[in-house]
KOLKOLSE-372729 format. One record per atom (N, C-alpha, C): residue number from 1; x, y, z; atom name; residue in three letters; chain. Coordinates in pm, whole numbers, plus 50000, padded with zeros to 5 digits. Example, Ala and Ser with C-alpha at 12.3 -4.5 7.8 and 13.67 -1.06 7.14 Angstrom:
REM KOLKOLSE-372729
{1 {51319 49431 50780} N ALA A};
{1 {51230 49550 50780} CA ALA A};
{1 {51320 49670 50780} C ALA A};
{2 {51285 49775 50708} N SER A};
{2 {51367 49894 50714} CA SER A};
{2 {51290 50003 50787} C SER A};
REM end
This chain:
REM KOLKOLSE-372729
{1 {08515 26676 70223} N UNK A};
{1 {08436 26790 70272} CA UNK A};
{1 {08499 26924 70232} C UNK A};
{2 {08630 26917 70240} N UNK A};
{2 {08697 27027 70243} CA UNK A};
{2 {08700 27099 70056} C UNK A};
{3 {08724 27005 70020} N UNK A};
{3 {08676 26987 69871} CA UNK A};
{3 {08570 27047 69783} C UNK A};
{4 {08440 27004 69857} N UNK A};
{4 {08321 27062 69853} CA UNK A};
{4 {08276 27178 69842} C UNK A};
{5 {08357 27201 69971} N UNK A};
{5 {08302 27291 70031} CA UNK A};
{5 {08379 27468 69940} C UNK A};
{6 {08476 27416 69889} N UNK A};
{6 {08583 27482 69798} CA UNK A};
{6 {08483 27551 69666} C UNK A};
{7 {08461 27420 69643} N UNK A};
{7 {08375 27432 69468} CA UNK A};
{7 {08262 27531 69426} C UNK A};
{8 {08197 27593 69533} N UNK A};
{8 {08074 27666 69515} CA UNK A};
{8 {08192 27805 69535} C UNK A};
{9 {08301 27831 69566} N UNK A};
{9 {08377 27924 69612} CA UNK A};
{9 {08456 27957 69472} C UNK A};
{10 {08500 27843 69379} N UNK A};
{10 {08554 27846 69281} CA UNK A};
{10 {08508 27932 69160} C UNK A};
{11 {08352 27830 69134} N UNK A};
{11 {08214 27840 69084} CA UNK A};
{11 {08240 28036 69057} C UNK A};
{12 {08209 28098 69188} N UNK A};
{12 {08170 28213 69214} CA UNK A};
{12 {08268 28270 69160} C UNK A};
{13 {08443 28306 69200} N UNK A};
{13 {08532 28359 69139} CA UNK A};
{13 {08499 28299 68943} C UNK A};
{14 {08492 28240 68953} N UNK A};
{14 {08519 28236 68801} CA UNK A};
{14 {08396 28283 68704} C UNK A};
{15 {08258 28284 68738} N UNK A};
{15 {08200 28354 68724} CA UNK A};
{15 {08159 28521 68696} C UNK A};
{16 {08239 28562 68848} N UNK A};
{16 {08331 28746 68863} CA UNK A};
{16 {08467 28757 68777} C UNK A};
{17 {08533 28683 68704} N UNK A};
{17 {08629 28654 68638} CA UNK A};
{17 {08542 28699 68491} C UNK A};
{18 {08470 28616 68467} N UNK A};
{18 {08364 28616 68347} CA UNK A};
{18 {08330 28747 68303} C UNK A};
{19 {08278 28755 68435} N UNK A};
{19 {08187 28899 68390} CA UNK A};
{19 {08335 29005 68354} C UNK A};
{20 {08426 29026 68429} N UNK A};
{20 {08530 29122 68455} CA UNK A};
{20 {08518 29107 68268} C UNK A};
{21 {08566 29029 68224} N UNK A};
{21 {08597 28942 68082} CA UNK A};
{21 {08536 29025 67953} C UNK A};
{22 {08417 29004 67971} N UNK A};
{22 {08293 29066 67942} CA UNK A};
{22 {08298 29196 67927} C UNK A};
{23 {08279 29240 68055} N UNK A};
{23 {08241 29420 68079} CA UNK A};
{23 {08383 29496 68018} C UNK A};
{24 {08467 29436 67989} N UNK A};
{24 {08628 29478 67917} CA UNK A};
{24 {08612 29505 67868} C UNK A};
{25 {08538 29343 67713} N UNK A};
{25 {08477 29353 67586} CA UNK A};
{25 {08425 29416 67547} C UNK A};
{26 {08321 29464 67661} N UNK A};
{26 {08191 29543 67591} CA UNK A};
{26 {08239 29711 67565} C UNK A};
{27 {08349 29674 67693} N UNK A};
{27 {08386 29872 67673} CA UNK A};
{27 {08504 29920 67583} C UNK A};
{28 {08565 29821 67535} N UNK A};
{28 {08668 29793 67399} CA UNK A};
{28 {08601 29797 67315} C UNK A};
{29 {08477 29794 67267} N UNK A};
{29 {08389 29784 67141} CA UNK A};
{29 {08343 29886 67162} C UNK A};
{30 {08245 29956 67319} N UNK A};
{30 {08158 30074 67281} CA UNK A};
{30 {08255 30233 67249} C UNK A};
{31 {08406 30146 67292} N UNK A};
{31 {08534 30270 67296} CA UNK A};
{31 {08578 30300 67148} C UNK A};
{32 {08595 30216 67074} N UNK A};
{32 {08629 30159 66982} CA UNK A};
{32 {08527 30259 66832} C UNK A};
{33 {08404 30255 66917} N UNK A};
{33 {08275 30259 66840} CA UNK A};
{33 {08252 30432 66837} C UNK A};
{34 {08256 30473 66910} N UNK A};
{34 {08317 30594 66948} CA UNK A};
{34 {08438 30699 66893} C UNK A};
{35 {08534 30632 66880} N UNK A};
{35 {08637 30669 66834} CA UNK A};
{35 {08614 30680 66665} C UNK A};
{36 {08600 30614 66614} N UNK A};
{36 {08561 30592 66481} CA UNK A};
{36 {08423 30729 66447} C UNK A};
{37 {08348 30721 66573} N UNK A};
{37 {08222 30846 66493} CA UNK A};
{37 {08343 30966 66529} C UNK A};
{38 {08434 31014 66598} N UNK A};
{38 {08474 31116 66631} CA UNK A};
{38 {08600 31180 66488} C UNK A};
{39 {08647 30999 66415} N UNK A};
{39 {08731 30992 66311} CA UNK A};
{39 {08679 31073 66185} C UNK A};
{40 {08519 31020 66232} N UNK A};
{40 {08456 31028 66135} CA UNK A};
{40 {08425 31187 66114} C UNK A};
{41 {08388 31232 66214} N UNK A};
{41 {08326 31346 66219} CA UNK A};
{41 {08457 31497 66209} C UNK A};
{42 {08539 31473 66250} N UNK A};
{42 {08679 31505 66231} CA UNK A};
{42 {08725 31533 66104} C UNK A};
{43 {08751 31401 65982} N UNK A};
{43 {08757 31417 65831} CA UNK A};
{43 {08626 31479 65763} C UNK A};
{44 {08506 31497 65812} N UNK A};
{44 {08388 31574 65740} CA UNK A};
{44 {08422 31733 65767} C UNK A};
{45 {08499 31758 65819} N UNK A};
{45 {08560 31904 65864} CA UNK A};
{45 {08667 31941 65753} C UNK A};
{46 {08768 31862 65714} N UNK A};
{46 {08846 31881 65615} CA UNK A};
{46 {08749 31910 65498} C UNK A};
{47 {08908 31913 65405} N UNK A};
{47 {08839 31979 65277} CA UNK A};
{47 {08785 31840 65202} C UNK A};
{48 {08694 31936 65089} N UNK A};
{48 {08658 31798 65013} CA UNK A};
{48 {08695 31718 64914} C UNK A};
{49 {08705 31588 64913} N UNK A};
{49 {08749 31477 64857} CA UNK A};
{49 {08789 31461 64710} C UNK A};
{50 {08900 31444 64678} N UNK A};
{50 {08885 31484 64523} CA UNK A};
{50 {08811 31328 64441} C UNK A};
{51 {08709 31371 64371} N UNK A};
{51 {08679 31296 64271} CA UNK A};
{51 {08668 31271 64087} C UNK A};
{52 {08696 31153 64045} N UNK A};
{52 {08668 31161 63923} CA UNK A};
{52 {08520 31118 63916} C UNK A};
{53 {08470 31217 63819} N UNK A};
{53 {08319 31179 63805} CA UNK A};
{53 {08304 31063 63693} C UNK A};
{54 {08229 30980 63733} N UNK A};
{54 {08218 30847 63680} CA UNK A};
{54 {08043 30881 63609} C UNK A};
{55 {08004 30786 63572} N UNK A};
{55 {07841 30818 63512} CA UNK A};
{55 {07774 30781 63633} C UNK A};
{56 {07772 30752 63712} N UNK A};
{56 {07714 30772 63858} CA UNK A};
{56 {07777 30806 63959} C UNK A};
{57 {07856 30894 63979} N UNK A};
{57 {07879 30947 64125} CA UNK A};
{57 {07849 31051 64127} C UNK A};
{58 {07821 31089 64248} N UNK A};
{58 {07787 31166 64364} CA UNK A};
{58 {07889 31249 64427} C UNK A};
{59 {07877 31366 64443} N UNK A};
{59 {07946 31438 64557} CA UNK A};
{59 {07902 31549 64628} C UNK A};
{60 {07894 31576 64769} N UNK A};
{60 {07826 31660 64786} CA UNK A};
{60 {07934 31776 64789} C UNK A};
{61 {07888 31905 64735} N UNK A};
{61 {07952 31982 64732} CA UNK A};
{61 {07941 32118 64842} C UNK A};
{62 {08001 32190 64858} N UNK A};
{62 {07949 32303 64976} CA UNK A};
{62 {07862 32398 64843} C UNK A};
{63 {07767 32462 64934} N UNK A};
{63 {07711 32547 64825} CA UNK A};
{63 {07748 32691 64790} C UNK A};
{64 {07861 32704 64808} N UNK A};
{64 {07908 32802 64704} CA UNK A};
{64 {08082 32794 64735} C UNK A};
{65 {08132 32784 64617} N UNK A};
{65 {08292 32753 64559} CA UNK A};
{65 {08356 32884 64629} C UNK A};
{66 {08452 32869 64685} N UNK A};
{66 {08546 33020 64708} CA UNK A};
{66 {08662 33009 64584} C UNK A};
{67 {08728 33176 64520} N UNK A};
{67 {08784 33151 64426} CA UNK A};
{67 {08763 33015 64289} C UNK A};
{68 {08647 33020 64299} N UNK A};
{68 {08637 32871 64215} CA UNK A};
{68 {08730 32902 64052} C UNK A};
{69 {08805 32798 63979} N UNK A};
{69 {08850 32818 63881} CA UNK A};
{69 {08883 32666 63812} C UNK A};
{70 {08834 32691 63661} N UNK A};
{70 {08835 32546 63553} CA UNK A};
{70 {08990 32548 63503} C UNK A};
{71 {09050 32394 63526} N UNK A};
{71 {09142 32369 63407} CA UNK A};
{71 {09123 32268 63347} C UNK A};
{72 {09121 32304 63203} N UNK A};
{72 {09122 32201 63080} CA UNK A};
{72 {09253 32150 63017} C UNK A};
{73 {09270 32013 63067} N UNK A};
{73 {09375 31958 63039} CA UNK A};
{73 {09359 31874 62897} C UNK A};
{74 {09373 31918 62785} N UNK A};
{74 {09378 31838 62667} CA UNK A};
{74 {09415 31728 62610} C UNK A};
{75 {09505 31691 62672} N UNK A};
{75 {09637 31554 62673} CA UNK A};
{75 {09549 31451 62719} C UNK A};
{76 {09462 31508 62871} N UNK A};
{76 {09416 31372 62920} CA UNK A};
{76 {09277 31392 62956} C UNK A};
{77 {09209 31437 62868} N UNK A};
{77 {09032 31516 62847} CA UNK A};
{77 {09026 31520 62937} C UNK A};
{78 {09063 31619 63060} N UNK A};
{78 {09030 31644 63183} CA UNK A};
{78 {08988 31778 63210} C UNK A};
{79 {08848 31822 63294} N UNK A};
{79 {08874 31887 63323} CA UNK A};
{79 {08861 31905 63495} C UNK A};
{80 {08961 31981 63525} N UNK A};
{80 {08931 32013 63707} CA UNK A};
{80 {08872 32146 63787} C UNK A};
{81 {08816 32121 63830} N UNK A};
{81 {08751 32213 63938} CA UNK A};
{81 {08774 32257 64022} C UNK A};
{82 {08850 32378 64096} N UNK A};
{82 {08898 32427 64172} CA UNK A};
{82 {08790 32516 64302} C UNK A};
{83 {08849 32538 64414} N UNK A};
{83 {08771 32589 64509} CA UNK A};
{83 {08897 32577 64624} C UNK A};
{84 {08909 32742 64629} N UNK A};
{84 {08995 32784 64747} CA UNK A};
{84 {09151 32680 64705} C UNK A};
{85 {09189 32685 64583} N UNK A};
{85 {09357 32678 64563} CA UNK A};
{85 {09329 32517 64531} C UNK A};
{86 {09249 32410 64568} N UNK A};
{86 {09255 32287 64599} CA UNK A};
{86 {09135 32224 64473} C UNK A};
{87 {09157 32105 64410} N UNK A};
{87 {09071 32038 64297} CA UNK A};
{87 {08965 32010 64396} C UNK A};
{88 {08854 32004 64381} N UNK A};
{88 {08743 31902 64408} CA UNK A};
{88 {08663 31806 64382} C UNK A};
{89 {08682 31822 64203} N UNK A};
{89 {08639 31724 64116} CA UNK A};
{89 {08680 31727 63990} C UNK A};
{90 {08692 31648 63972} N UNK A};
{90 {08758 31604 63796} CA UNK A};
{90 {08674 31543 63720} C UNK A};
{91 {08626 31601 63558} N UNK A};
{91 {08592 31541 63488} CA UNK A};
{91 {08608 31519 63352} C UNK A};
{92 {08579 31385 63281} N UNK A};
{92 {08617 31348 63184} CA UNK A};
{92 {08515 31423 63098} C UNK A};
{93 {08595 31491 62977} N UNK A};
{93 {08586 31612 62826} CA UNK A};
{93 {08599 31524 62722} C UNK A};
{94 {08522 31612 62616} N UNK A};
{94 {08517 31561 62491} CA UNK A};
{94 {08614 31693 62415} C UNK A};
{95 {08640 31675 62294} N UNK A};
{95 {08709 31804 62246} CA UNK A};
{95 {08641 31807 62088} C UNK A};
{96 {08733 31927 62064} N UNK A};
{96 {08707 31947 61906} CA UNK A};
{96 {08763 31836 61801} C UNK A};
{97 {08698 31836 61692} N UNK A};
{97 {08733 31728 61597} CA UNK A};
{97 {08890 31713 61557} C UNK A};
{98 {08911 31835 61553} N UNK A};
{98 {09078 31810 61577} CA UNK A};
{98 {09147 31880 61708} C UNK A};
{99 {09171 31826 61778} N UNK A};
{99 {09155 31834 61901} CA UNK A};
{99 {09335 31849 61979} C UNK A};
{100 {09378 31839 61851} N UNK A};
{100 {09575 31839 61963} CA UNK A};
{100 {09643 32001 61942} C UNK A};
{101 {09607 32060 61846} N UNK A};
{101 {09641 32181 61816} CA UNK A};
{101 {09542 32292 61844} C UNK A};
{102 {09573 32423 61879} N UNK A};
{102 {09558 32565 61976} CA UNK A};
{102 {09457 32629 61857} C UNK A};
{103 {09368 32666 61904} N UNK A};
{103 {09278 32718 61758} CA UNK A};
{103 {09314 32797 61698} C UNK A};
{104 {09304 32890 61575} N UNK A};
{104 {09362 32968 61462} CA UNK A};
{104 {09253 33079 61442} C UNK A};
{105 {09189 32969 61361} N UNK A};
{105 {09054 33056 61268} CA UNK A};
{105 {08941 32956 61293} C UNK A};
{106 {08837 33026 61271} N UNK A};
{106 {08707 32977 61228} CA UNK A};
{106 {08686 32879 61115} C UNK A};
{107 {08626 32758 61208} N UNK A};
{107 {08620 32600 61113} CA UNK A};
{107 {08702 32551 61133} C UNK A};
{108 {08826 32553 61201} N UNK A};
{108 {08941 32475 61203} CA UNK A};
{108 {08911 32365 61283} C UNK A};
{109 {08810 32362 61390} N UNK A};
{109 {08721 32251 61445} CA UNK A};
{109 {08821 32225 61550} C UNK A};
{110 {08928 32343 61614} N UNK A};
{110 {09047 32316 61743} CA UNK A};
{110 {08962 32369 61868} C UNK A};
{111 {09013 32281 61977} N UNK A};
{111 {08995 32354 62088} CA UNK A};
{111 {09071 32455 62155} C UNK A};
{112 {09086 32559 62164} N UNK A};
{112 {09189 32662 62164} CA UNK A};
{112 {09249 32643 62341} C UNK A};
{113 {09360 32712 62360} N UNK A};
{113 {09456 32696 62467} CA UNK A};
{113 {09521 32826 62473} C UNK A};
{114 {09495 32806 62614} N UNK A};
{114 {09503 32961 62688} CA UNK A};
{114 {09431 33007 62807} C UNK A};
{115 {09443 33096 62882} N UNK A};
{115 {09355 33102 62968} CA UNK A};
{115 {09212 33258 62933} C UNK A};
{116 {09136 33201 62969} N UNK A};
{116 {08997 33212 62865} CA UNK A};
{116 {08910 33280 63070} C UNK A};
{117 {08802 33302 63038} N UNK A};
{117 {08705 33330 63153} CA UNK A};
{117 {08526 33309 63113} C UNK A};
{118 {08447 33243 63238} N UNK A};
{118 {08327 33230 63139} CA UNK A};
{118 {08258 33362 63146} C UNK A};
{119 {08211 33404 63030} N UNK A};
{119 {08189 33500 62971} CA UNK A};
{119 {07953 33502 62946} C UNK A};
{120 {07958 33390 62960} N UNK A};
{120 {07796 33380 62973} CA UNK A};
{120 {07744 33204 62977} C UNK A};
{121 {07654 33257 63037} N UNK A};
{121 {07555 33128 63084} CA UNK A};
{121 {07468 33108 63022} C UNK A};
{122 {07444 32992 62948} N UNK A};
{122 {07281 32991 62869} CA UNK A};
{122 {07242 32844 62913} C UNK A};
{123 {07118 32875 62988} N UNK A};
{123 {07030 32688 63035} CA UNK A};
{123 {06948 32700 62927} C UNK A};
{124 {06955 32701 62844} N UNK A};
{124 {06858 32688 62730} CA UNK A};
{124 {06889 32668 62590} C UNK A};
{125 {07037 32596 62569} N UNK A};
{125 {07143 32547 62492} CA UNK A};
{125 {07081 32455 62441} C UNK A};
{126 {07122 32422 62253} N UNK A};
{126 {07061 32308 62200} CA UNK A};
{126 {07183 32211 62302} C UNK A};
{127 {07275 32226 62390} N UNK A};
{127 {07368 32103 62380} CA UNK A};
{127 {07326 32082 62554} C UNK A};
{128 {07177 32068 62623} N UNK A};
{128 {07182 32092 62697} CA UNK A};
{128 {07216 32206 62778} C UNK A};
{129 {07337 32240 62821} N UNK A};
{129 {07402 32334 62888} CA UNK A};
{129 {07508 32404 62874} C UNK A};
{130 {07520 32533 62894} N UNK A};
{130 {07623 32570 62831} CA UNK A};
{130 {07662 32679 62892} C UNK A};
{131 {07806 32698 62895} N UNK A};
{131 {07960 32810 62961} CA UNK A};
{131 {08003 32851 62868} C UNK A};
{132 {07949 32977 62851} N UNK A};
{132 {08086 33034 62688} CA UNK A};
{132 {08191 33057 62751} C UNK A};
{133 {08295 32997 62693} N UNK A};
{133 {08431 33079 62686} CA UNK A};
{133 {08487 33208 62620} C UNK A};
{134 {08579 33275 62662} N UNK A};
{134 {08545 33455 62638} CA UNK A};
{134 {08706 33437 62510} C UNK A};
{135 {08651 33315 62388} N UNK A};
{135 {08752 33362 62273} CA UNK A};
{135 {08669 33403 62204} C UNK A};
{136 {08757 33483 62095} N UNK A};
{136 {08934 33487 62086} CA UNK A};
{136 {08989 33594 62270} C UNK A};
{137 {09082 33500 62303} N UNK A};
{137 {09147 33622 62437} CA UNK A};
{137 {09257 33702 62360} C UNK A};
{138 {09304 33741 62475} N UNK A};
{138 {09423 33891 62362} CA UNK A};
{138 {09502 33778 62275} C UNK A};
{139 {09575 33708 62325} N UNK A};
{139 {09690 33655 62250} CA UNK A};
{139 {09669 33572 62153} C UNK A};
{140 {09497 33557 62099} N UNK A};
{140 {09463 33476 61965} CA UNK A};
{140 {09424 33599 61902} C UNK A};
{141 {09387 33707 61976} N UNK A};
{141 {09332 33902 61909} CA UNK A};
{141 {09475 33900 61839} C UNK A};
{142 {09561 33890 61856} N UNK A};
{142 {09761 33953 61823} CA UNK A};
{142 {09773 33843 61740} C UNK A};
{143 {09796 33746 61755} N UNK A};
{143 {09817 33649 61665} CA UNK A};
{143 {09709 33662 61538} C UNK A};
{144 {09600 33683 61516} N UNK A};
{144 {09535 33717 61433} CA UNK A};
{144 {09566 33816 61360} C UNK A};
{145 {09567 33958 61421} N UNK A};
{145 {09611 34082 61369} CA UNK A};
{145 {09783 34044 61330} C UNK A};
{146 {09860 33961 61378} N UNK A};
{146 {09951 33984 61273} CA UNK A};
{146 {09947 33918 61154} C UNK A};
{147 {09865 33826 61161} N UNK A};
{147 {09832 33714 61036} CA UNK A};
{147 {09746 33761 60914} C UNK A};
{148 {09695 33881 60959} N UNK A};
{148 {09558 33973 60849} CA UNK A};
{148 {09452 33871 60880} C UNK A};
{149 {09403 33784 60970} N UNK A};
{149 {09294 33754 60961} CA UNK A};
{149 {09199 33854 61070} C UNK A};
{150 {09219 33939 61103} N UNK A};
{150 {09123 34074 61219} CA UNK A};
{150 {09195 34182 61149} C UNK A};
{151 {09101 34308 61146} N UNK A};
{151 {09182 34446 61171} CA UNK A};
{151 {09159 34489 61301} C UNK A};
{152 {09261 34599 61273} N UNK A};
{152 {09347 34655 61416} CA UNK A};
{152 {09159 34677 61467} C UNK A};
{153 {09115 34772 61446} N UNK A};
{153 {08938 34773 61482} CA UNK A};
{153 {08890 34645 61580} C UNK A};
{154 {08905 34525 61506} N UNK A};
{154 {08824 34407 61549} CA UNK A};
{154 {08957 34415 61697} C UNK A};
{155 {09073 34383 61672} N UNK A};
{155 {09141 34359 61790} CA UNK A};
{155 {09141 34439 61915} C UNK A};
{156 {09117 34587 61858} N UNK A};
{156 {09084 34666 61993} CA UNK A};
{156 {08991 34666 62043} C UNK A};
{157 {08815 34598 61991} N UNK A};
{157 {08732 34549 62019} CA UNK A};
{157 {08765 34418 62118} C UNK A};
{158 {08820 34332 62073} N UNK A};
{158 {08851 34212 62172} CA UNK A};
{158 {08902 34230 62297} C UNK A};
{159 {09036 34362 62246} N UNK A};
{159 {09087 34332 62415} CA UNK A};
{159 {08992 34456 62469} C UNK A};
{160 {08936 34557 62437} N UNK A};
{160 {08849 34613 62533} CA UNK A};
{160 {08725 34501 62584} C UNK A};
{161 {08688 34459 62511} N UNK A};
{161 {08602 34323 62579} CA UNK A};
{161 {08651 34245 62686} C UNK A};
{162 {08796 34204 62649} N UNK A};
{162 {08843 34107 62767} CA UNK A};
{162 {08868 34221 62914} C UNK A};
{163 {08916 34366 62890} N UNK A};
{163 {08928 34407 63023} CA UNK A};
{163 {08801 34469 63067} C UNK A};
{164 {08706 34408 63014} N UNK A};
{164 {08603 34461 63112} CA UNK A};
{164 {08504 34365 63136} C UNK A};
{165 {08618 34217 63133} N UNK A};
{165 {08528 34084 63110} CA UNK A};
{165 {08376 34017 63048} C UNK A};
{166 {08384 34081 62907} N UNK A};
{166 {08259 34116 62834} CA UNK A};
{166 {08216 33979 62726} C UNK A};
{167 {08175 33984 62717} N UNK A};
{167 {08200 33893 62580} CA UNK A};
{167 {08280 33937 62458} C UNK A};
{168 {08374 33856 62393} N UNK A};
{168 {08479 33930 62317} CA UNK A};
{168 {08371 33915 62186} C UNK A};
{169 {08428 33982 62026} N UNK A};
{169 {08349 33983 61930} CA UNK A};
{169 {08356 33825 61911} C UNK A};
{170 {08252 33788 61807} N UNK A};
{170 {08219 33656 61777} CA UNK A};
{170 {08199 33652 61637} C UNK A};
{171 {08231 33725 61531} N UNK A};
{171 {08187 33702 61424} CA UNK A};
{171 {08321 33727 61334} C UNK A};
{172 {08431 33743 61437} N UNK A};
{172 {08537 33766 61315} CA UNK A};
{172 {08579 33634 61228} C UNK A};
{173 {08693 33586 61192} N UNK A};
{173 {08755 33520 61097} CA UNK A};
{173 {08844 33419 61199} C UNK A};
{174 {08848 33476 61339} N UNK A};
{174 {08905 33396 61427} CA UNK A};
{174 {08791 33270 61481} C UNK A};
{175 {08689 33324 61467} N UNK A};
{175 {08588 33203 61557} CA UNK A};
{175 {08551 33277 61626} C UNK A};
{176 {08434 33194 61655} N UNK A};
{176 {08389 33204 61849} CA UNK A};
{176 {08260 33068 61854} C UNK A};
{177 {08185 33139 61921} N UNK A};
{177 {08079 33031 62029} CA UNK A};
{177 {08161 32901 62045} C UNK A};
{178 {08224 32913 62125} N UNK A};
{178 {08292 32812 62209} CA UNK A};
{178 {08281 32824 62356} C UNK A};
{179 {08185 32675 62335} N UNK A};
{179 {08123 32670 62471} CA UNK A};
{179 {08205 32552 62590} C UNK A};
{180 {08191 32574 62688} N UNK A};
{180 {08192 32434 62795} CA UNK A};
{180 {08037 32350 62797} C UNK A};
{181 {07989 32239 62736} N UNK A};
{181 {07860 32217 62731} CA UNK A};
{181 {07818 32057 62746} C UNK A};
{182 {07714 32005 62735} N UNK A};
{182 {07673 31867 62757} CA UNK A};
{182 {07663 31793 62640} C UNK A};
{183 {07628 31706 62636} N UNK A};
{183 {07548 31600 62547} CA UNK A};
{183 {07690 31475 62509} C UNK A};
{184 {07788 31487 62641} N UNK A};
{184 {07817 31382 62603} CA UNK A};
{184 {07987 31386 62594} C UNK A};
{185 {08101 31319 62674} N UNK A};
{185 {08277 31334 62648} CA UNK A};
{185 {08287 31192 62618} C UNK A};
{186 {08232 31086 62539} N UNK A};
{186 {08300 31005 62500} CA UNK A};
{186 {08429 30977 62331} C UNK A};
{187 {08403 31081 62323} N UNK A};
{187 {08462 31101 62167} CA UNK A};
{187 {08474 31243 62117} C UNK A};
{188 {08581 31278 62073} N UNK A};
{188 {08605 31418 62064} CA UNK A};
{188 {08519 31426 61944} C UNK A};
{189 {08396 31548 61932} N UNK A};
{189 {08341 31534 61844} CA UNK A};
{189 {08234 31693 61809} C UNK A};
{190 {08373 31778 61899} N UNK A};
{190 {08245 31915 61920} CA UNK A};
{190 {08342 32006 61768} C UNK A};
{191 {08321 32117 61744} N UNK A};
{191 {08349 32195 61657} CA UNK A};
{191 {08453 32282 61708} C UNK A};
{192 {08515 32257 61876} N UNK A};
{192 {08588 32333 61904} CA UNK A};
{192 {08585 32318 62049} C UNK A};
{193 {08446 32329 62103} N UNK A};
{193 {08395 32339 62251} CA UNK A};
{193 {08472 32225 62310} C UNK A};
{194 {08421 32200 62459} N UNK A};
{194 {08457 32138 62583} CA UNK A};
{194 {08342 32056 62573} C UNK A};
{195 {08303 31901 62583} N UNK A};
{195 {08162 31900 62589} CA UNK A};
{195 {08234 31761 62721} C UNK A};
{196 {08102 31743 62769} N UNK A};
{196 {08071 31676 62934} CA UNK A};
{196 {07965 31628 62902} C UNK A};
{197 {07945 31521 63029} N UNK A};
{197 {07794 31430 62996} CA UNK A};
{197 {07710 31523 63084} C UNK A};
{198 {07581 31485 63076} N UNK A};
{198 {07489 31596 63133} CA UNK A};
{198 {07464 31605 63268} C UNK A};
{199 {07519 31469 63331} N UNK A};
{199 {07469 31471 63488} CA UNK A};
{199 {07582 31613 63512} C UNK A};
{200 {07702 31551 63480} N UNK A};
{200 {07830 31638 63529} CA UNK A};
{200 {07829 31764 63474} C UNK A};
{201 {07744 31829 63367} N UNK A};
{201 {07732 31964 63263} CA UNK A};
{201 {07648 32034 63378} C UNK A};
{202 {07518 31960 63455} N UNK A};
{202 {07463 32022 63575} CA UNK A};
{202 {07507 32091 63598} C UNK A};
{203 {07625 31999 63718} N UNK A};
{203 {07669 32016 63807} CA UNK A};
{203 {07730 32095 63826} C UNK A};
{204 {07846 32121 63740} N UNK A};
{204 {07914 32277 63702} CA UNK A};
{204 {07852 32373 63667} C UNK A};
{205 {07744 32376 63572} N UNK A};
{205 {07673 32478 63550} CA UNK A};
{205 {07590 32562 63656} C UNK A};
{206 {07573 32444 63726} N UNK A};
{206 {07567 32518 63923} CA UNK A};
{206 {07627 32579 64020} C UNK A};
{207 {07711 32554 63975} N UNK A};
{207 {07866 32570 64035} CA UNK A};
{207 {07934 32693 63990} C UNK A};
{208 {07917 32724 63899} N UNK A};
{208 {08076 32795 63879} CA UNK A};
{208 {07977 32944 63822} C UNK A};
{209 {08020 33097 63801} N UNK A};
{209 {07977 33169 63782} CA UNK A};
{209 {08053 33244 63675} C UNK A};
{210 {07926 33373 63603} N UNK A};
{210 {08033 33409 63515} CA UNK A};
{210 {08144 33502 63612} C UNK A};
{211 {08236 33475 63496} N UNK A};
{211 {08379 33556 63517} CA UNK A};
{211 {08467 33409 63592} C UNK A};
{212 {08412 33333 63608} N UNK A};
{212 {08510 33194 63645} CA UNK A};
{212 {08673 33212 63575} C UNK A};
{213 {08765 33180 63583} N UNK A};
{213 {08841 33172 63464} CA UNK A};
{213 {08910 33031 63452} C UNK A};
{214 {08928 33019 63323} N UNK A};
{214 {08943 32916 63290} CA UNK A};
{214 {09046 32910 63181} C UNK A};
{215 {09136 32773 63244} N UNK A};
{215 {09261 32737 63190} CA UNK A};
{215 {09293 32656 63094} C UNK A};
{216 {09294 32676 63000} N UNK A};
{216 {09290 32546 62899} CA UNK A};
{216 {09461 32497 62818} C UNK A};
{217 {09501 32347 62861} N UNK A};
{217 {09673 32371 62877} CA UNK A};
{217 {09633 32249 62716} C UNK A};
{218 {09729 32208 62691} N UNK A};
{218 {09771 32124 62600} CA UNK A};
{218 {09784 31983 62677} C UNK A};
REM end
């Protein structure tokens, strides 16, 4: 009897045991679940993510760059994207046909090195899209003028161009139209320029404004 009478008593505790069990579970998961949107929402506040652009990715970007500024790394066809001191995206460049040495003259088919600024925007580029770069800058203007390929004329033309961030001349003996542009970084194969595939030629071309400046290292 005594037995019996126990078992419906047992029954019940272990049941309230159950549930206790349970209602733990459930609030370890909805706690859990929680924590993670707050993780989440927390790192969307930081800065943004650095990426290499692949032929399909995505990034959302804020819509407008603070201090934004390009470096062109030659060694490893890179170029990076700056905003407020910090990269935000990296992408893979094509270069000039000869592509390891600092440009000279006109036809030499180099990508030149130095720090350069974009100097004009054209969406209406046979190469897709396009960022001029503002060469020759002073120190290919000097290097020229001591070489006799500019006169003193053409060089004081250049650097008055560069300090009033203009477009420098384009028709001397040094080169020019050297662009940042699209149609493609699998093979160095431009005449001098920076070239990018077109999703990523967009994207910058959205991005970045004239007078950007831009770093182009070895």
């Amino acid at each position: 009897m005594i037995n019996n009478r126990l078992k419906p008593r047992r029954r019940q505790q272990s049941r309230r045991l159950a549930a206790r069990v349970i209602g733990c579970i459930l609030f370890v998961i909805a706690f859990t679940s929680i924590l993670r949107l707050c993780l989440l929402a927390f790192a969307a506040t930081l800065a943004v993510p650095v990426s290499i652009a692949g032929p399909a990715s995505e990034v959302r970007f804020p819509h407008r760059l603070v201090n934004p500024r390009i470096v062109i790394k030659k060694s490893r066809r890179l170029l990076e994207l700056y905003s407020e001191g910090r990269v935000i995206k990296t992408y893979r460049v094509g270069l000039g046909l000869s592509p390891v040495e600092d440009k000279i003259r006109a036809g030499d088919r180099r990508t030149p090195e130095g720090d350069f600024y974009i100097c004009l925007k054209n969406a209406h580029s046979q190469f897709y899209l396009s960022l001029q770069l503002s060469y020759p800058n002073e120190k290919h203007a000097a290097r020229g003028l001591r070489d006799g390929l500019i006169t003193r004329a053409q060089y004081s033309q250049t650097v008055n161009a560069i300090n009033r961030k203009r477009v420098p001349p384009q028709n001397t003996r040094l080169g020019g139209q050297l662009f940042i542009h699209g149609n493609g970084s699998q093979t160095d194969w431009t005449w001098g320029c920076v070239a990018l595939d077109d999703p990523h030629m967009r994207e910058l071309f959205d991005l970045v404004p004239i007078g950007t400046p831009v770093s182009i290292l070895h």
